[in-house]
C-alpha positions in Angstrom: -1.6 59.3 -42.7 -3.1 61.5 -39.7 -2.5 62.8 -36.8 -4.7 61.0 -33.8 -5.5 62.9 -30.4 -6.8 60.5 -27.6 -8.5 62.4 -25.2 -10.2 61.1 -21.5 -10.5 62.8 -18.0 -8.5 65.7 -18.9 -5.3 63.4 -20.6 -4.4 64.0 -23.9 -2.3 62.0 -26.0 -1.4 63.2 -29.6 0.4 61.3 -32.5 1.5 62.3 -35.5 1.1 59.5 -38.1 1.8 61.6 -41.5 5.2 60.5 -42.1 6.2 57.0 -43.5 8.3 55.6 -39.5 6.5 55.1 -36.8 4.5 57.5 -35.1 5.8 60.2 -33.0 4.7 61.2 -29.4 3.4 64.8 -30.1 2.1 65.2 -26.4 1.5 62.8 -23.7 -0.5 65.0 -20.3 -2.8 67.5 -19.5 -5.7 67.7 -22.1 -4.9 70.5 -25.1 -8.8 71.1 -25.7 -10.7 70.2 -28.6 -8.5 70.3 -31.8 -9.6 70.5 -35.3 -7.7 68.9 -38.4 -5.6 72.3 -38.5 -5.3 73.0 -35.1 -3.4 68.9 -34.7 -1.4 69.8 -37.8 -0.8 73.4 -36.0 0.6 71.9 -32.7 2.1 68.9 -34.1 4.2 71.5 -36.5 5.3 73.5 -33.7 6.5 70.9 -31.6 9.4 69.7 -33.9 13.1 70.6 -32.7 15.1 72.6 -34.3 18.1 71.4 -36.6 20.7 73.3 -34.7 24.7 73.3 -35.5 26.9 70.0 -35.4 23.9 67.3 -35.8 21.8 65.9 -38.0 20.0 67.6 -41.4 16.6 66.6 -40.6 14.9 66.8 -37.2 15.3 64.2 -34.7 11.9 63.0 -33.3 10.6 60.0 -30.7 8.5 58.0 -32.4 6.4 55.6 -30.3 9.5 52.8 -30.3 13.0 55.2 -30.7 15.5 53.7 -33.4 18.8 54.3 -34.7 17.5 54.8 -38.2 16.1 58.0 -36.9 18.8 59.3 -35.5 17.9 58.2 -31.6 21.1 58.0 -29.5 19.1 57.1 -26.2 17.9 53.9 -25.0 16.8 51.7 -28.2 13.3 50.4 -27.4 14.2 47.6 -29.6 17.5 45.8 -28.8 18.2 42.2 -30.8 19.8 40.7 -33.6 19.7 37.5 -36.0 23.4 35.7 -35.6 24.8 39.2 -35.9 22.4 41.1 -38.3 19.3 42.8 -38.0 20.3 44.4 -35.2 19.1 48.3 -36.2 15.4 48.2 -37.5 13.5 50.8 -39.9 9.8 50.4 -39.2 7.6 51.7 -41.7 3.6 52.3 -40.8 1.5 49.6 -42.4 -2.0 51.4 -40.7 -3.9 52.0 -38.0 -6.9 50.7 -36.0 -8.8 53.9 -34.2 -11.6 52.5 -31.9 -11.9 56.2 -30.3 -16.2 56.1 -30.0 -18.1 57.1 -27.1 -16.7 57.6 -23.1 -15.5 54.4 -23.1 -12.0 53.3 -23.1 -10.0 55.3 -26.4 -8.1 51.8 -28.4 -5.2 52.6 -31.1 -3.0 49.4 -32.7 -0.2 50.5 -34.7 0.9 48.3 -37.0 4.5 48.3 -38.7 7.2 46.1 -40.0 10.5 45.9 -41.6 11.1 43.9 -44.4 14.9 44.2 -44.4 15.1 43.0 -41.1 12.3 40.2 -41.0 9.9 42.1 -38.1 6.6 43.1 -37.8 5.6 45.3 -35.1 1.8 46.2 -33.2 2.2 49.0 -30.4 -1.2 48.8 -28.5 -2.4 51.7 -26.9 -5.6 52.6 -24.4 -6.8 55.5 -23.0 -9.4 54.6 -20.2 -11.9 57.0 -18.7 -10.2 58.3 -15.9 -7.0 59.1 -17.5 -4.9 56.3 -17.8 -2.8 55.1 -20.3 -1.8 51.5 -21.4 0.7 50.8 -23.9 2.1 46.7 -24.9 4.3 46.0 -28.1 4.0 43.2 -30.1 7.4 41.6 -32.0 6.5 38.7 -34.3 9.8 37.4 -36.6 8.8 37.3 -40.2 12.6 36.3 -40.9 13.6 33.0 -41.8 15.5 32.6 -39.4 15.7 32.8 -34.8 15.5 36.2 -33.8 17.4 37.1 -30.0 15.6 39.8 -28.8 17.5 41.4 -25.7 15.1 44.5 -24.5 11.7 45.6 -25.8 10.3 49.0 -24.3 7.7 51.3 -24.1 8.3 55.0 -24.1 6.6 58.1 -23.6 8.1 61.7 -23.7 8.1 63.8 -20.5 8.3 67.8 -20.9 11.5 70.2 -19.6 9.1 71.3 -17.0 9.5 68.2 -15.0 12.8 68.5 -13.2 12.6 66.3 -10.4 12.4 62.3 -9.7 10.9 60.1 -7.0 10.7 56.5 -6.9 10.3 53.9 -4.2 13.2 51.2 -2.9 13.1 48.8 0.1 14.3 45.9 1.4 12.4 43.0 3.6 10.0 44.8 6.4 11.0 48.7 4.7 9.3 48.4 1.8 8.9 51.2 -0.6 10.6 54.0 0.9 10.8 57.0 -1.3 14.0 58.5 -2.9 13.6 61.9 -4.8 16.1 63.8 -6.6 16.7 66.2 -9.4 16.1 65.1 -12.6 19.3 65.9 -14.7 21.1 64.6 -17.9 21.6 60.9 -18.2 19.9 57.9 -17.5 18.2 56.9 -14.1 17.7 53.2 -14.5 16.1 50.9 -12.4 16.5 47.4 -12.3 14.9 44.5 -10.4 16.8 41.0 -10.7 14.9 39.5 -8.3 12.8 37.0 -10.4 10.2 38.8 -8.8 9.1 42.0 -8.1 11.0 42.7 -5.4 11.2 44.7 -2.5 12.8 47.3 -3.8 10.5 47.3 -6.7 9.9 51.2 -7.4 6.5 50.6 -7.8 5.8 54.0 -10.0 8.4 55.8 -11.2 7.2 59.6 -10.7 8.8 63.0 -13.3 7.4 65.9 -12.0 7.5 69.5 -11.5 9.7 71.5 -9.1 8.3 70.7 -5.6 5.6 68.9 -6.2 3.7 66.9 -3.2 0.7 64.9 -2.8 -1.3 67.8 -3.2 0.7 70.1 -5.8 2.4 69.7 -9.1 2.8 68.4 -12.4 3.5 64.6 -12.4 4.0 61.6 -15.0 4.3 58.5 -13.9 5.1 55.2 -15.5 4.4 51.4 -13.7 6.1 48.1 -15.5 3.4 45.5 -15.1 5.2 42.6 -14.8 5.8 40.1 -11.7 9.2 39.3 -13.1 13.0 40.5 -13.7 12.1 43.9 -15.2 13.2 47.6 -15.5 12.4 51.0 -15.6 14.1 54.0 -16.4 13.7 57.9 -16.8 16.2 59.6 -19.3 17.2 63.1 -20.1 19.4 63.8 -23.0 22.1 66.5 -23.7 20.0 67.1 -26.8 16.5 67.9 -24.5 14.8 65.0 -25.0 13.2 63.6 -21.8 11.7 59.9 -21.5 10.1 57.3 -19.0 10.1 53.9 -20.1 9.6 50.5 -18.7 9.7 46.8 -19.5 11.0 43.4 -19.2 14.8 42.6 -18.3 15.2 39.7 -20.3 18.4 37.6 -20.1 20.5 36.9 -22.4 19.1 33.9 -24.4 16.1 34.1 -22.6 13.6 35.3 -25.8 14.9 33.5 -29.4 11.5 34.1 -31.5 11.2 31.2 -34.2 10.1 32.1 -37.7 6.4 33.2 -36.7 6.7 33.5 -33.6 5.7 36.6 -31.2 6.7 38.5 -27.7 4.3 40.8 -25.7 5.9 43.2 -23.8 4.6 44.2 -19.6 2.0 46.4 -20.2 3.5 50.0 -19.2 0.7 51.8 -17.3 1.5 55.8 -17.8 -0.5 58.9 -15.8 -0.5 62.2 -15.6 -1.9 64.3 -13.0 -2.0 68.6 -12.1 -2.8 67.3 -9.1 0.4 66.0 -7.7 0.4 62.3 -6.2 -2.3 61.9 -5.1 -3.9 63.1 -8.3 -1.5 59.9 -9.9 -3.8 57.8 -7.5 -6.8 58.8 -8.0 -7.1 57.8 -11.7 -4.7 54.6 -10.7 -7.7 53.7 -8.1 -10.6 54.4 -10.0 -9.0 51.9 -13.1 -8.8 49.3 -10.4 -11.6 49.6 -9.2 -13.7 49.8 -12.5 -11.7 46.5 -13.3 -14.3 43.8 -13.9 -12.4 41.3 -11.3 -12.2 44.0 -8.6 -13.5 43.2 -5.1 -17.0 43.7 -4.8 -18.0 42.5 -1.7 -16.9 43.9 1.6 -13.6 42.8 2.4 -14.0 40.5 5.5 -11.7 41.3 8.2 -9.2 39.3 8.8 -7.6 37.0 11.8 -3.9 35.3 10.6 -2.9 33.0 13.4 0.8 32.9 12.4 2.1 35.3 15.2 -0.1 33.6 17.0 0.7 29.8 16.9 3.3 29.6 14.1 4.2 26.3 13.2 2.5 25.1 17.1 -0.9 23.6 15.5 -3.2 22.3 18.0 -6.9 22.0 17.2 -8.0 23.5 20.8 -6.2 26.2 20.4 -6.8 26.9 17.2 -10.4 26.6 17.8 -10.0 28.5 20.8 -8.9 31.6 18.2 -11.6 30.9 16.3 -14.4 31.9 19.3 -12.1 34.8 20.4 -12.3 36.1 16.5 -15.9 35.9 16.3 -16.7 37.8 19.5 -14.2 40.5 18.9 -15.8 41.1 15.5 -13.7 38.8 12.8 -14.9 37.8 9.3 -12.2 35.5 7.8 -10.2 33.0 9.6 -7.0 32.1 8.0 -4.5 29.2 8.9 -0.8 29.9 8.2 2.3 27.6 7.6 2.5 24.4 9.1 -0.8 22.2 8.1 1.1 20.1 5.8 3.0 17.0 5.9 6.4 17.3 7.7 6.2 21.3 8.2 7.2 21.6 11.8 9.5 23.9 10.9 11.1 26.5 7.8 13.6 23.7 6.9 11.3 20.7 5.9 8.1 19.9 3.9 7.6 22.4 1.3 6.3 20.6 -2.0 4.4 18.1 0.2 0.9 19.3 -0.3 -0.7 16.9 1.2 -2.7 17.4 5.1 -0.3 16.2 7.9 -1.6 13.5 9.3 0.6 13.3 12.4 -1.1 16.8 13.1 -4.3 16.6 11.8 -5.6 13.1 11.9 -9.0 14.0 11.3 -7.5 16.5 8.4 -8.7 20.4 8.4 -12.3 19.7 7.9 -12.9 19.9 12.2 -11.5 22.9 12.1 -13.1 24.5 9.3 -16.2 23.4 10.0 -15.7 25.0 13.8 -14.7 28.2 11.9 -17.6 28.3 9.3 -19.8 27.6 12.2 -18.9 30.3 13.8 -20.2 32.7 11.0 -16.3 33.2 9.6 -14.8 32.4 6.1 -11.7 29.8 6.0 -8.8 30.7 4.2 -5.2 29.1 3.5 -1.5 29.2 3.2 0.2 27.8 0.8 3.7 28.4 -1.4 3.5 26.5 -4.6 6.6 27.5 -6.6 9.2 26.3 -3.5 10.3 23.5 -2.4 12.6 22.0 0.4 15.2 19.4 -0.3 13.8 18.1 2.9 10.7 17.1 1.1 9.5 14.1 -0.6 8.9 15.9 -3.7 12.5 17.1 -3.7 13.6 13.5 -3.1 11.5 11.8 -5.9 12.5 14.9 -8.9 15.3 17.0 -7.8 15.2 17.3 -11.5 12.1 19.4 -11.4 13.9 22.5 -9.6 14.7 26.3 -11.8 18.3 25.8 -11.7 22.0 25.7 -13.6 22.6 21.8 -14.4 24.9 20.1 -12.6 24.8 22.7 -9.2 21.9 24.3 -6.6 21.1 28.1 -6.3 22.5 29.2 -3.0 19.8 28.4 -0.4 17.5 31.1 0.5 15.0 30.0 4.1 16.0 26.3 3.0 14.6 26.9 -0.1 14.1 26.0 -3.8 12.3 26.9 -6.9 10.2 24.8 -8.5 10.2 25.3 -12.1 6.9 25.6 -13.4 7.7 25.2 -17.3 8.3 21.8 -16.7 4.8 20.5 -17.9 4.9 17.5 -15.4 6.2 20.1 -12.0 3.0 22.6 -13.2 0.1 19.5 -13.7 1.6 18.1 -10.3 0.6 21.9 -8.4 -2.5 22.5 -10.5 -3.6 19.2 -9.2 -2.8 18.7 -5.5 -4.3 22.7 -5.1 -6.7 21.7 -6.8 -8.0 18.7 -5.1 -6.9 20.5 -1.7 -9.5 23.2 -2.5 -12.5 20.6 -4.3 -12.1 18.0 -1.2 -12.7 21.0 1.6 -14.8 23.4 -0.2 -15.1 26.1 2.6 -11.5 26.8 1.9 -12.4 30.3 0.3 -9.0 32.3 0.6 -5.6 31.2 0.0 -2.6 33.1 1.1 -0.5 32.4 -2.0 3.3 33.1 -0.2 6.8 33.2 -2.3 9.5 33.7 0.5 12.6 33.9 -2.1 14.2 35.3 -5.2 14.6 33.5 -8.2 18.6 33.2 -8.0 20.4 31.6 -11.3 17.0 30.2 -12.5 17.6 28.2 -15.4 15.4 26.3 -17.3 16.7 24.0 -19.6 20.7 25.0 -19.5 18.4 28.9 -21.0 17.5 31.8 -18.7 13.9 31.2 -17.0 12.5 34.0 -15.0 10.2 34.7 -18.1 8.7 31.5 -18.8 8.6 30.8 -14.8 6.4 34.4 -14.4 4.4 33.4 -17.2 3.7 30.0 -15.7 2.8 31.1 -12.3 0.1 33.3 -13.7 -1.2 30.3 -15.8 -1.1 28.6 -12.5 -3.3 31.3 -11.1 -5.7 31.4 -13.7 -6.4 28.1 -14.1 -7.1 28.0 -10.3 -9.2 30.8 -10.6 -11.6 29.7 -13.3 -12.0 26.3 -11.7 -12.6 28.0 -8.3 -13.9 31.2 -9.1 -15.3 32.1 -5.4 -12.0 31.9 -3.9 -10.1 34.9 -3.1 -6.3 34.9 -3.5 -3.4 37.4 -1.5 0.0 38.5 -3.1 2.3 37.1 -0.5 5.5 37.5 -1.3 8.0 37.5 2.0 5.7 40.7 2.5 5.3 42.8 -0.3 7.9 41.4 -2.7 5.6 41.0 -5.2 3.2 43.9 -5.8 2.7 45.0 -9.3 -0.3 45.5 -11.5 0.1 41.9 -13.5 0.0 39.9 -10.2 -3.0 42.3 -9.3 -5.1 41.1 -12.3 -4.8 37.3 -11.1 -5.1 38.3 -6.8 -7.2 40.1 -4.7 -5.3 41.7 -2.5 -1.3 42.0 -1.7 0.5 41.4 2.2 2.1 45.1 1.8 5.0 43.7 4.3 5.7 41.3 7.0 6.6 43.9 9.4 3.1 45.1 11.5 5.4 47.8 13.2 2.6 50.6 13.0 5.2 53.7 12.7 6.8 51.2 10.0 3.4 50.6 8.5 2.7 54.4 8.2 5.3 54.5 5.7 4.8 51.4 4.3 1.0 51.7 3.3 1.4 55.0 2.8 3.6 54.5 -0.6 1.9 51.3 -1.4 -1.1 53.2 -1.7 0.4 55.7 -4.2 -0.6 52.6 -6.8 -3.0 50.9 -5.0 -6.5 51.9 -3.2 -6.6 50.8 0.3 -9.2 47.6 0.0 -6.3 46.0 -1.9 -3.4 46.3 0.9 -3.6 44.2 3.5 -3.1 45.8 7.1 -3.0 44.4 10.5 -3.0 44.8 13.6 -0.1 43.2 15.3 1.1 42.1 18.9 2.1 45.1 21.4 5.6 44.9 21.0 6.3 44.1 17.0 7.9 40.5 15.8 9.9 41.9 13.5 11.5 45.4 15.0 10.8 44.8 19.3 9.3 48.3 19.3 5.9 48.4 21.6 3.4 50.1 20.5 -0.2 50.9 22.3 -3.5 49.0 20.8 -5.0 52.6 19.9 -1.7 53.4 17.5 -1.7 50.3 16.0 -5.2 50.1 15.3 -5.5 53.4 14.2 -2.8 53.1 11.3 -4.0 49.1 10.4 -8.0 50.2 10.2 -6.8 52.1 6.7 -6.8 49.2 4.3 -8.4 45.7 4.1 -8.3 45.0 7.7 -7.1 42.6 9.7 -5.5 41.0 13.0 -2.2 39.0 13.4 -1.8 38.4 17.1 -2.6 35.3 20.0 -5.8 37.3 21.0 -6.8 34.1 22.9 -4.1 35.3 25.2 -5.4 39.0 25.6 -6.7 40.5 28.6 -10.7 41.5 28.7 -9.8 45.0 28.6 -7.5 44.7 25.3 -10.4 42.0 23.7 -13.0 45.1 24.1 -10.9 48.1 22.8 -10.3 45.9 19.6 -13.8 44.9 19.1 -14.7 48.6 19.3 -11.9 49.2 16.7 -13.2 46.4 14.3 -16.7 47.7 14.8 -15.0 51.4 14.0 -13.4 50.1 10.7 -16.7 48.1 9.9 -18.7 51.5 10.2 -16.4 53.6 7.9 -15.7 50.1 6.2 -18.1 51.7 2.6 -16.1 54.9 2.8 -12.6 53.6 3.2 -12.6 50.7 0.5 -14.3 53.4 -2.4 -13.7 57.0 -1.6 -10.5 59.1 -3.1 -7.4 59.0 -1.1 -5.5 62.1 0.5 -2.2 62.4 2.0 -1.1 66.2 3.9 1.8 67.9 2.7 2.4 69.1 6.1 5.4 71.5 7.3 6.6 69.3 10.3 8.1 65.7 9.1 7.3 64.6 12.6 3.6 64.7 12.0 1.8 62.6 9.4 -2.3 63.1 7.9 -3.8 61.2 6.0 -7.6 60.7 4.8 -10.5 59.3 2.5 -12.9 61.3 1.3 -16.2 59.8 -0.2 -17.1 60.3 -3.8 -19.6 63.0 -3.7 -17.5 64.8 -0.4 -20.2 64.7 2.1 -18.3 63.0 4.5 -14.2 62.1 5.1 -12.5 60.3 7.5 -8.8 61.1 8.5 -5.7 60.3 10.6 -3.2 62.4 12.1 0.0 60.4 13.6 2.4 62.2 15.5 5.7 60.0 14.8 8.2 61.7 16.7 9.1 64.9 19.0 8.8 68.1 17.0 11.4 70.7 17.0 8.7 72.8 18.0 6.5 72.8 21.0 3.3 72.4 19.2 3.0 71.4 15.6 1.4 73.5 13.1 -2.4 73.6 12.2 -3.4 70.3 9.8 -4.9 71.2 6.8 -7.7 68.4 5.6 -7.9 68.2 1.3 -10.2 66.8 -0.7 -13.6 68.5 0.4 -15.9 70.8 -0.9 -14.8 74.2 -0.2 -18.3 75.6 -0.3 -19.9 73.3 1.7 -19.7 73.3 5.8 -18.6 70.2 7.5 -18.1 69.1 11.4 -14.9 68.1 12.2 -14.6 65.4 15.2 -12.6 62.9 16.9 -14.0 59.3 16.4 -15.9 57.7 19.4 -16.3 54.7 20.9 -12.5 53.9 21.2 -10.5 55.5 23.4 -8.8 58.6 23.2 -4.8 58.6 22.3 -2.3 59.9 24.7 -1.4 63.6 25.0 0.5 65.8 26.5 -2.1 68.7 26.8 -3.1 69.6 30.3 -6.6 69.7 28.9 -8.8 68.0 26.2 -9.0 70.7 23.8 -12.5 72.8 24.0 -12.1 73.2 20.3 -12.6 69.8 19.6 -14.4 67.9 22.8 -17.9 68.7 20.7 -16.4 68.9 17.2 -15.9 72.4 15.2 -17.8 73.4 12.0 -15.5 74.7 9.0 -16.3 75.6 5.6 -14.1 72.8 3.5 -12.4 75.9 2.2 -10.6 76.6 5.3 -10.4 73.0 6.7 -8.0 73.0 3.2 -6.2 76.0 3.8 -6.0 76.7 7.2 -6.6 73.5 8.8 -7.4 72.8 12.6 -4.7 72.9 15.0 -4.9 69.5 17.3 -4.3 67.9 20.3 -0.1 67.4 21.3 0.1 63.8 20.8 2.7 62.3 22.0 5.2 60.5 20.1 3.6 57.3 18.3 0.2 58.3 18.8 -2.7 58.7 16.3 -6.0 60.6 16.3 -8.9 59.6 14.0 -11.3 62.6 12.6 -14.3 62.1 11.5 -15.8 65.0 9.0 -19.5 65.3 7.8 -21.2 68.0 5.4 -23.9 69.6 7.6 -27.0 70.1 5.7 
């Protein structure tokens, strides 16, 4: 055969293809230049272990799926069997299909079976311009007979060099905190059961060199794209070998292929960067946002009443809210939980799609015609897949529910699933949604909420996580083809569901139910290692927080909340005139820098002192940035080192200086700084390297910089 190189935005990928198996992983990183015929034979020879003492005659290698014909004693990324048999395959290369023209995205299919054991395999790989890498297997059983599959996984090799891990965990309002560690022999394997993605999803699992930061380092990354039970896993064996690899958890039972019949793993979204992580999300950001179905349009800022009203709906009130929003600067006016029939509370109602009369006697229309009047977009909750067994639709098909026969899940917020592989429980949402959003077309959002795990969901008396997260995005899609102008949010008890296949049906994602702004820091701050800030929704919440009791000042919560798709979740009906016209100024702030914060490259500081946090965006061509510096606790030292500021031009000269028209955070300096009271002019070089040393905040504070090139 050959041996292929893919090659975009300084990634290579190299294959060799000469022997009869399956193709193995030659490189997978930083770009090895332009190679001739001799110079991939060259590399690809020089890269094969050794046969050492006490193992096998013939070199071990990992191909692009690792057997135990080959001698692989890892993880199998093929795990099955047919009663019994077939449960170790031999793939043999059938060909290849290069599309590898032009700057566009790189496309290889690999295509391979196995007679003897009644499989046919296609591995699908793509390279897109900015460095990243896709690759989705295939399995169709040629046998005559059902085929179990149990696991199915991509996996790439990861060089020696990279001796550490980091990954994210989390639970409900503390989503993705980071964990890092040393990356040493065995198997680091991580596992979501959730049904969902979870909280503790890990979002990117990161390799990297010794060190590294957001602004140093070798990394590899690997993302499982898949809304569902699913896994991912870094592996280092006693013989060298180190791997990433991702993919479905399936139960067992779950996947029996009929003769002819197929399974498509997750796609598992690799990236390498020299740039440590923030490197990773830069290519991660530009993919999405070269995506066809990204947001184009400014993202309207947004007002969600629940912490306002919660399940109290009044029509004044509401429409009260609605005049409030539009002075202070609001684009999108969304009504939470509670509109529809017998939702007075969490316990009762869901199911019932239907407008509450008792509430809303003249239905929604008066108030979204108030709200469209008033210049702002309508939007929607709804949560489709649960049910209550207070409900009417629980009472008429408790039948229709993704459980065990014969008992209930344990009760999670008075909660069921529904079980959307019944044909008759899926046509019954696709139509009330759908006649909810054709009878009051200025609904134009909907906040698409899934407040529980899928516990012992059966389908059937079989395993149904996957046909349930298959059906959901079905659900989705239909929606969105009939109703192709309205917008859709991940909503998932917070961020439970955030992952790169939900992405390609939303438009956004609720990062996390807690609008704690020190909790936020953290919380957008890892979201955003896979996802550019116009796609995480941040708001700013009450003074003191619904979910931790901590009080925070408007000027620290708005400062951390303007860095995403921005938004308000508070009773600002109920605000002082003081308060209304310090967030109007900050709306108007994030409206101004709206352009550079929703398409410019990310930066995060490395900086010395934990208690101090930077963070930035820098537009495209890096005339101008904009960046914040929270103080989050008392240092050990009296004043915190210098901030450096990444990402600009080191030859070009730039003025450095606080935001205005909002008011200045707290410090504990006798003085305003001279240095910055008119701004201060430094080459990008030293902004970078030496950085500017800044006001003493005090603890939970934020200052906003502004930086612009000077011509």
């Amino acid at each position: 055969m050959t041996i292929l190189h893919l090659r975009r935005a300084r990634t290579s990928l190299l294959l060799d293809a000469r022997g009869p198996g399956l193709p193995r992983v030659v490189h997978w990183g930083g770009d090895v230049g332009d190679l001739d015929d001799d110079g991939r034979r060259q590399l690809a020879d020089a890269t094969v272990p050794p046969v050492v003492p006490s193992s096998f005659d013939e070199p071990t290698v990992l191909s692009l799926l690792p057997e135990l014909s080959a001698g692989w004693s890892g993880r199998p990324g093929l795990a099955g069997h047919r009663d019994g048999r077939d449960w170790s395959t031999a793939f043999r290369l059938d060909g290849l299909d290069v599309d590898d023209s032009g700057s566009d995205t790189a496309r290889l299919t690999v295509r391979a079976s196995d007679p003897a054991a009644g499989l046919a395999l296609a591995i699908e790989i793509a390279l897109d311009p900015h460095g990243l890498l896709t690759i989705r297997h295939r399995l169709r059983n040629d046998g005559d007979s059902a085929y179990e599959l149990r696991e199915l996984t991509p996996v790439l090799p990861v060089p020696a060099v990279a001796t550490e891990l980091l990954d994210l965990t989390g639970r409900w309002c503390r989503e993705r905190s980071p964990q890092r560690h040393l990356w040493q022999q065995g198997s680091w394997v991580r596992e979501g059961r959730h049904g969902r993605t979870g909280h503790d999803a890990t979002l990117l699992l990161v390799a990297g060199t010794a060190g590294f930061g957001f602004g140093h380092g070798e990394v590899w990354a690997v993302h499982t794209a898949w809304s569902g039970d699913h896994v991912t896993f870094a592996e280092r064996q006693p013989t060298g070998e180190s791997t990433l690899g991702g993919g479905e958890l399936l139960a067992p039972g779950e996947i029996r292929l009929g003769p002819g019949e197929s399974y498509d793993t997750p796609l598992l979204y690799a990236v390498w960067s020299d740039a440590g992580l923030d490197g990773l999300s830069d290519v991660l950001h530009r993919h999405l946002r070269a995506r066809p179905s990204h947001p184009r349009s400014p993202r309207p800022v947004t007002l969600n009443v629940w912490e306002a009203v919660y399940f109290d709906h009044d029509l004044d009130r509401l429409r009260a809210l609605a005049d409030r929003a539009a002075q202070i600067g609001v684009e999108r006016f969304v009504l939470d939980d509670g509109w529809f029939r017998g939702r007075r509370d969490d316990t009762a109602g869901l199911g019932d799609w239907y407008v509450d009369e008792g509430v809303w006697p003249d239905g929604l229309q008066p108030l979204i015609d108030h709200v469209t009047g008033r210049g702002l977009e309508f939007g929607l909750w709804v949560e489709p897949e649960m049910v209550n067994p207070d409900s009417d639709l629980f009472r008429a098909h408790p039948d229709w529910l993704l459980a065990v026969p014969g008992r209930l899940p344990p009760a999670w917020r008075n909660q069921q699933v529904l079980d959307l592989g019944i044909p008759e429980t899926y046509d019954y949402l696709l139509e009330r949604l759908d006649t909810l959003l054709t009878d009051h077309p200025g609904i134009s959002y909907l906040k698409w909420d899934q407040n529980r795990d899928l516990t012992e969901a059966g389908h059937h008396s079989r395993p149904g996580v996957h046909g349930q997260t298959l059906a959901v995005y079905r659900l989705l899609d239909e929606l969105r083809r009939r109703h192709p102008g309205v917008e859709i949010e991940s909503c998932s008890s917070g961020g439970a569901r955030v992952d790169l296949a939900i992405l390609a049906r939303t438009d956004r994602v609720w990062a996390s139910d807690c609008n704690d702004a020190l909790e936020r820091l953290s919380i957008q701050r890892w979201t955003g290692l896979l996802l550019p800030p116009e796609l995480i929704g941040t708001h700013v919440g009450p003074e003191r927080s619904h979910t931790t009791n901590r009080v925070h000042d408007l000027g620290f919560r708005a400062a951390t909340a303007i860095f995403g798709h921005h938004g308000i979740e508070w009773d600002i009906a109920s605000i002082s005139a003081a308060e209304q016209t310090e967030l109007a100024a900050w709306v108007a702030l994030h409206k101004r820098l709206r352009p550079l914060l929703h398409a410019g490259r990310v930066v995060r500081v490395d900086h010395p002192d934990p208690a101090v946090w930077a963070h930035g965006v820098v537009e495209g061509d890096k005339s101008r940035a904009v960046y914040a510096v929270a103080r989050l606790a008392t240092s050990v030292t009296q004043v915190p080192g210098a901030v450096r500021l990444p990402g600009l031009d080191p030859d070009r000269r730039y003025l450095v200086r606080p935001v205005t028209g909002v008011p200045a955070p707290a410090t504990i300096e006798r003085a305003a700084p001279v240095r910055l009271a008119g701004g201060v002019t430094l080459s990008g070089a030293a902004l970078a390297r030496v950085g500017v040393q800044l006001p003493a905040l005090h603890p939970e504070q934020s200052l906003v910089l502004e930086v612009d090139a000077v011509v």
